[in-house]
N, C-alpha and C positions, 0 to 999 in steps of 0.2 A: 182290931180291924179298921176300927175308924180311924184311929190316928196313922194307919199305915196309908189307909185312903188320903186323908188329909196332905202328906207327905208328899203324895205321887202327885198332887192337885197343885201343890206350893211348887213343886222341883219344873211341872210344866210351867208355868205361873213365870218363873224367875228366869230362866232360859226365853219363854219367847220375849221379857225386856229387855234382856241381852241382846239377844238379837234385832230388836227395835232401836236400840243405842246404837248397835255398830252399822245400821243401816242408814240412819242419819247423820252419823260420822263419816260413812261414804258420802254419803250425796252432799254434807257440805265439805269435803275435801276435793269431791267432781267441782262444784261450783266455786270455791276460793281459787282451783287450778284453771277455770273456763275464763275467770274474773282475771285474774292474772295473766293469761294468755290474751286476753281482750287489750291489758293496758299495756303490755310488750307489741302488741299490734299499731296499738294508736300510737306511738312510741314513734317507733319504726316509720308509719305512715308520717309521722311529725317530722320525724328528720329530715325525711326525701321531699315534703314541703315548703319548710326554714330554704333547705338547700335551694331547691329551684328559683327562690324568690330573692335568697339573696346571693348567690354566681354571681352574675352581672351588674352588682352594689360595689364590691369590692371588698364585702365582710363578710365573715364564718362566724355560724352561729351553728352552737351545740345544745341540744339537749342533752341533759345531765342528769337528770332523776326527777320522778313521779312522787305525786301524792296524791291521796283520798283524802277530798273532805265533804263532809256533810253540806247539802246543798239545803238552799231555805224552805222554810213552811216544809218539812214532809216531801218536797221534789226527789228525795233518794240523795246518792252520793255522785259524782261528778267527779272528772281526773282530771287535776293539775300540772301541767309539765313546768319545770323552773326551767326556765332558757339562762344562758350563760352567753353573752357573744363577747368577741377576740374580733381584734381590727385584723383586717384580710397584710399579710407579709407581703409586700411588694420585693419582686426579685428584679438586680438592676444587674446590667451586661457592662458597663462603661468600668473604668478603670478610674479613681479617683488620682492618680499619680502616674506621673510622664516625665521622662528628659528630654534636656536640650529644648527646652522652650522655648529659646532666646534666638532661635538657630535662624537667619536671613533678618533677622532685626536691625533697622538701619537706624542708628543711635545718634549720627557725631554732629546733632543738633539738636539733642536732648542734656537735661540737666546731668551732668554724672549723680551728682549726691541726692537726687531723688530715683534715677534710675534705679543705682542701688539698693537702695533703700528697698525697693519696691521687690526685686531681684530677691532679696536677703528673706522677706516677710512672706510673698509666694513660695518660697521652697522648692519642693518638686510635687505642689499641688498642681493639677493640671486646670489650668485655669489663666486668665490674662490681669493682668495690673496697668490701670491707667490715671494720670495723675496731672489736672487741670491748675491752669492758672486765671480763675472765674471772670478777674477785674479785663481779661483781653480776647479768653479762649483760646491760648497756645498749649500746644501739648507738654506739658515738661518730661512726662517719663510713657512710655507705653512694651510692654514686656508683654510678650508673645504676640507680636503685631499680627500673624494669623488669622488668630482667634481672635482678638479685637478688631479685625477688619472684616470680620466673615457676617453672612448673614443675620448672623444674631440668635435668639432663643428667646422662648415663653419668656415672659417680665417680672413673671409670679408674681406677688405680693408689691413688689416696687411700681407697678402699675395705678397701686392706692395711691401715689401722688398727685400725678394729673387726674385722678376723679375727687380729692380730693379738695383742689384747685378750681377746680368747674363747678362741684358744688360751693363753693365759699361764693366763687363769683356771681353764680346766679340765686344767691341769696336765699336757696334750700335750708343749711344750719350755718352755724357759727362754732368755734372750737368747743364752746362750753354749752351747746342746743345738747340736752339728753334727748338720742332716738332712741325708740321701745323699738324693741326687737323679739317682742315677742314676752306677756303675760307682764310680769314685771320686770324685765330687765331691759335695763337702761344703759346706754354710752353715748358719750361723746369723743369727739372726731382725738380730743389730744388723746385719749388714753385706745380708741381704736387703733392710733398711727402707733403709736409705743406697743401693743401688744398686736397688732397687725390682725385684726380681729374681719373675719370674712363675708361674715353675716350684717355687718353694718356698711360696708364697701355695697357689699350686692342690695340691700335696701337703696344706698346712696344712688348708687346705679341704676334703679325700676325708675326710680324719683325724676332721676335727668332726661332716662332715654336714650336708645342709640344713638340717634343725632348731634344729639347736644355730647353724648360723651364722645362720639368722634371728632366733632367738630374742633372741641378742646385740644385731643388728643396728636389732631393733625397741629393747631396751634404752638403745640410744645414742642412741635420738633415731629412728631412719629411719622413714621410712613415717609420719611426725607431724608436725603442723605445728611447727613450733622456737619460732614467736612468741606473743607474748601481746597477743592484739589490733592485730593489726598490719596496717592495711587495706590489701588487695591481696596480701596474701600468698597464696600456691597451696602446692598439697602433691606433693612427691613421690610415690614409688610405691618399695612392696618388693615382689615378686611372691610371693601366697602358693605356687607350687609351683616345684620345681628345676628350670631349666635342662634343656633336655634333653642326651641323652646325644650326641646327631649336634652339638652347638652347643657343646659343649664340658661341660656339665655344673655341677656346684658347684665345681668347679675355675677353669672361667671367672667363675665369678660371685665367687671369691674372689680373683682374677689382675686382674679388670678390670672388673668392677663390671657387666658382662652386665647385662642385662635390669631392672636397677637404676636410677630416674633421682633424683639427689639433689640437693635448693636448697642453693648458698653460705649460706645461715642455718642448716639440720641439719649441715653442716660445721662451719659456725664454732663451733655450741655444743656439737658433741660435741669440739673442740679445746679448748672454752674449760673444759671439764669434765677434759680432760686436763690443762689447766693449772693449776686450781685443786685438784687434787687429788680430785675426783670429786663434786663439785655439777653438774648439769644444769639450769641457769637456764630458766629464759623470757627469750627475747631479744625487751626493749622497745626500743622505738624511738620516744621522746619527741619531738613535733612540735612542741613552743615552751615557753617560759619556765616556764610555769604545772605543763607535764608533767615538769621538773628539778626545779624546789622539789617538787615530792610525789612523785619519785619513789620510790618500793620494790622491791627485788627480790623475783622470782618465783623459786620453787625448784620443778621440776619432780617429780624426783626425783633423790636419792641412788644414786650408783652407788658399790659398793665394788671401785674398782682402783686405792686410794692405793697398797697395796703392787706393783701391776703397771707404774706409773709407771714408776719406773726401771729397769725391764728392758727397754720400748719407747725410753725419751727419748733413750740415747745410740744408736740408730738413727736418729732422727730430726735428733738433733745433727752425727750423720755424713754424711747427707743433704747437711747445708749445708757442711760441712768438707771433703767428698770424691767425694761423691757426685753425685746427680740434681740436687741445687740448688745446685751449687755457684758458680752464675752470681749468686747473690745474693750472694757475698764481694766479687766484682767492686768493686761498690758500697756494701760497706756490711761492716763488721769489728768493731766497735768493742764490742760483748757479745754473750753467745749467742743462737742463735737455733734453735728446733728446728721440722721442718717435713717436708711432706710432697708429692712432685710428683704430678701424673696427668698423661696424653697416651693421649688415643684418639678414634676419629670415625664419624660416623654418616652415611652418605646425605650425603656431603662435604663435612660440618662436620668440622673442626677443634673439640677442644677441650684446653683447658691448665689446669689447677689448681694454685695452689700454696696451702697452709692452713699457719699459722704463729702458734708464740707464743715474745715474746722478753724472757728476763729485762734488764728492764731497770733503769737507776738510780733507778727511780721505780715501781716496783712492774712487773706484766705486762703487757704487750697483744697480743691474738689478731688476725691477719688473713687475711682469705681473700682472694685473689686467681681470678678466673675469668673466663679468657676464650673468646671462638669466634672460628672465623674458619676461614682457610685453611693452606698451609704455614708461614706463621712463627709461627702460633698451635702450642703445645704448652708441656707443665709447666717446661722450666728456663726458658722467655721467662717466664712468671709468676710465678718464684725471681726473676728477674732484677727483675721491676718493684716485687716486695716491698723487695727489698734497695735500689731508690731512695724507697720510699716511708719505710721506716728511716733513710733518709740524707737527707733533707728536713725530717724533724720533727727528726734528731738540730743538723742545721745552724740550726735554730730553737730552737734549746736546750730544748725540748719537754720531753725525760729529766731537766731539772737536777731538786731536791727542789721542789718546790710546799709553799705555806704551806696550813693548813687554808684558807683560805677561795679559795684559789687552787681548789686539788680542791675543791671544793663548786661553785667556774663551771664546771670544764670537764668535771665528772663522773668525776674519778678515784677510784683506790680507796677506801670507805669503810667 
């Protein structure tokens, strides 16, 4: 009797821990599923956060997966979310490729064998070809006269010239001043111009001030027409006040040429002005025979940055050597070439600049490359189509020495 007592005492005994086990295996399967439904919450709330903050940034950022970890001293556990972000896709509406470029182009006072050239190396990229003779300011070739004559477009990155210029001159740095840009990192101006770095531009930029970077910038040419009677030409624009501060400031306008729209002709002649060691021509453009026998150079004004020359060139030398244009080595090696890319866009144009002048065996020549379009429009495709237009005229023996009355046909240096 007693051990049947015993039995009945043990069998309740073991049943209600049974059921004390599966009772705490509920409650902690209620609470791992509350705990979990909390971090699918915060999750959630996470995303629509990220989101709101960065829409208007121009980048997507995802939350990708949670984790629990142990928070310090005993405070309990805490949720981690790993963020992952992806640059925001820009969608572009422009067409990187057009015919009949050439279509009203008034030529028969242009060089033939640079026209070509030029002709051959644009393609049916949609874009224009311009090609200076620094020592005078005569136009030798201009392909899609259009578009090289039309208002112009953002500077992008080709902008870094004249700020770079204005800082030399006002004795802010020097090619080789390392600026901190922040914790430890350092640059200077030659390997900024070479990898077109934007953070050291918009530094250089707070540094000068709107004023002073206007001031330069009307100096160089911007905000003027570049030609000297040259029908159909349009004018840029410099904006007479800064940038505002929500848009980025004179930082932006000295990183990317903001609110600035500049023609391939105030390029070309503020390059050809770097070339020549700081004459500022009138860039003519002779439409037949009559305008080569008489023509004269225009000198706009004098600029003094012979001495600032070589503090910018072996930046711009670097460019092509290592740099942002290095796509025109691809094609074309054979002497120096110093030069300058932009990439930037607007309401989804695409646009690509490359501005270039190249000591060559036969004195200099400046060209500007500029094109629009969509993704494969940007500045090393326009390093790229410079350095076949280099390699076109060069496979035309173009660079051998020329007799005097040779440079008197085709308008070389005089």
């Amino acid at each position: 009797m007693f051990v049947s007592s015993f039995m009945k005492v043990l069998g309740v005994f073991l049943l209600t821990l049974a059921f004390c086990a599966g009772a705490r295996a509920t409650t902690t399967s209620s609470a791992k599923k509350k705990h979990s439904s909390g971090v699918v919450r915060t999750s959630v709330k996470a995303k629509r956060t990220v989101s709101a903050k960065t829409r208007a940034s121009g980048k997507v950022t995802r939350v990708v997966a949670t984790s629990k970890v142990a928070g310090r001293r005993g405070r309990g556990a805490r949720t981690r979310l790993a963020v992952r972000r992806t640059r925001y896709q820009e969608h572009f509406s422009a067409s990187s490729f057009a015919d009949n470029l050439t279509l009203g182009d008034v030529t028969d006072g242009e060089d033939p064998v640079v026209r070509a050239a030029a002709i051959e190396a644009l393609g049916n990229m949609n874009g224009t070809a311009v090609a200076i003779n620094p020592d005078n300011g005569r136009i030798l070739a201009m392909v899609n006269q259009k578009l090289a004559l039309s208002r112009g477009a953002e500077p992008c990155s080709t902008i870094k010239l004249t700020v770079a210029l204005a800082a030399l001159e006002e004795g802010i740095v020097r090619k080789d001043t390392p600026v901190n840009l922040g914790g430890r990192y350092h640059l200077t101006m030659t390997e900024a111009l070479a990898h077109s770095n934007n953070a050291y531009f918009e530094t250089l930029g707070r540094s000068l001030g709107f004023e002073r970077v206007k001031h330069y910038a009307n100096q160089f040419g911007l905000g003027e027409l570049a030609g000297y009677h040259i029908q159909g030409e349009q004018l840029g624009t410099y904006p007479d006040e800064v940038l505002p501060a929500a848009l980025g400031g004179v930082g932006r306008m000295c990183s990317f040429g903001e609110s600035v729209s500049m023609t391939p002709l105030q390029l070309g002649a503020l390059v050809s002005a770097i070339a020549n060691g700081g004459t500022l021509y009138y860039l003519q453009h002779p439409e037949n025979a009559s305008d080569i026998a008489t023509f004269e150079p225009k000198v706009k004004r004098m600029l003094n940055i012979a001495p600032l020359i070589p503090e910018i060139q072996d930046g711009m030398q670097g460019a092509v050597q290592y740099g942002t244009a290095r796509s025109l080595r691809a094609n074309f090696n054979q002497f120096p070439v110093m030069g300058k890319t932009g990439t930037c866009s607007n309401n989804g144009t695409r646009f690509g600049w490359f501005a270039s002048f190249a000591d060559t065996p036969n004195g200099r020549i400046v060209t500007v490359f500029f094109l629009e379009g969509g993704r494969p429009t940007f500045g090393p495709k326009a390093a790229e189509l410079t350095g076949q237009f280099y390699r076109a005229l060069w496979d035309k023996s173009y660079f051998l020495q020329k007799t005097p009355s040779e440079i008197g046909a085709v308008g070389g240096s005089e």
